[in-house]
C-alpha positions as CSV (number, residue, x, y, z in Angstrom):
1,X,7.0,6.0,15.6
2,X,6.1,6.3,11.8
3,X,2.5,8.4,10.9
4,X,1.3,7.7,7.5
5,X,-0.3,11.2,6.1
6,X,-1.9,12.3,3.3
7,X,-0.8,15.4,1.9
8,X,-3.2,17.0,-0.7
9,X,-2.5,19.5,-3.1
10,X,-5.1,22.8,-3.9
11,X,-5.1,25.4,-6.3
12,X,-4.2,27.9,-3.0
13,X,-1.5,25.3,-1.0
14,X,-1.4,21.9,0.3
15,X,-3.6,20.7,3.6
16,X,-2.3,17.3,5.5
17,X,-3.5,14.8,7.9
18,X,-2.3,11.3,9.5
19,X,-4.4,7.8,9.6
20,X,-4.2,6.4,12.7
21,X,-5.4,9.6,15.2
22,X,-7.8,9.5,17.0
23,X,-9.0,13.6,16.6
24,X,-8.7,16.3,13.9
25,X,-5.2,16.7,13.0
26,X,-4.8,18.8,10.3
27,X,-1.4,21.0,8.7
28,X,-1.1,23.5,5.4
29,X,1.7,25.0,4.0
30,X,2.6,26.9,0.5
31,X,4.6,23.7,-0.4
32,X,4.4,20.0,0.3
33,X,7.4,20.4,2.8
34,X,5.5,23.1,4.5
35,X,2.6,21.0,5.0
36,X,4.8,18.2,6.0
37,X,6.1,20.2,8.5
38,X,3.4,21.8,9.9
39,X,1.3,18.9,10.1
40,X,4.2,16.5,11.9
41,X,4.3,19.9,14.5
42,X,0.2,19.2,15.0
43,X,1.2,15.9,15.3
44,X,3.4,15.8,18.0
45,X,1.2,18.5,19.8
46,X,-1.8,16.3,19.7
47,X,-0.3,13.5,21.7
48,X,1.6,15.7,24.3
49,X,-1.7,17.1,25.0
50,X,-3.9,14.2,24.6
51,X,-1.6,10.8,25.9
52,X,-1.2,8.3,23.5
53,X,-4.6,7.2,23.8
54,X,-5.3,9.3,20.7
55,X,-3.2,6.5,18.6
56,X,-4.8,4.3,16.9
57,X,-4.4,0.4,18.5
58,X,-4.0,-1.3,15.0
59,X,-3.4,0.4,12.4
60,X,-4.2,-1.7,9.3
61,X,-3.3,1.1,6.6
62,X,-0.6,-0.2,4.8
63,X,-0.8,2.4,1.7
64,X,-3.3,5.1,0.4
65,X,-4.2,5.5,-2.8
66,X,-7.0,7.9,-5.2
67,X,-8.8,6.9,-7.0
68,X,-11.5,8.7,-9.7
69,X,-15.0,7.2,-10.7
70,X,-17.1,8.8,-13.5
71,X,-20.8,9.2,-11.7
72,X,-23.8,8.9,-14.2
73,X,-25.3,12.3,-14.1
């Protein structure tokens, strides 16, 4: 089974989290890799404790992207 997850970086680590979960999934680390890992660890967690009721039926995420608007002030 593939999990898409966003990984974000911060000025103090990186935080991830999957689409598709149903629940707060969330991993950190020092480095992407840690946050990768931690986070697919959650992951697998999640649906041993939950079934797999907590995945998503459909999931129509195909790719995630950011954007950045400038807001009027």
């Amino acid at each position: 089974m593939k999990v898409k997850i966003i990984i974000e970086k911060h000025s103090d680590g990186y935080i991830a989290y999957p689409l598709g979960l149903k629940g707060i999934v969330v991993g950190e680390g020092d480095s992407y890799e840690e946050a990768l890992k931690d986070v697919t660890s959650a992951i697998k967690f999640h649906i041993e404790t939950f079934g797999k009721d907590v995945l998503e039926e459909k999931i129509d995420v195909e790719e995630a992207f950011i954007a950045e608007a400038q807001l009027a002030a």
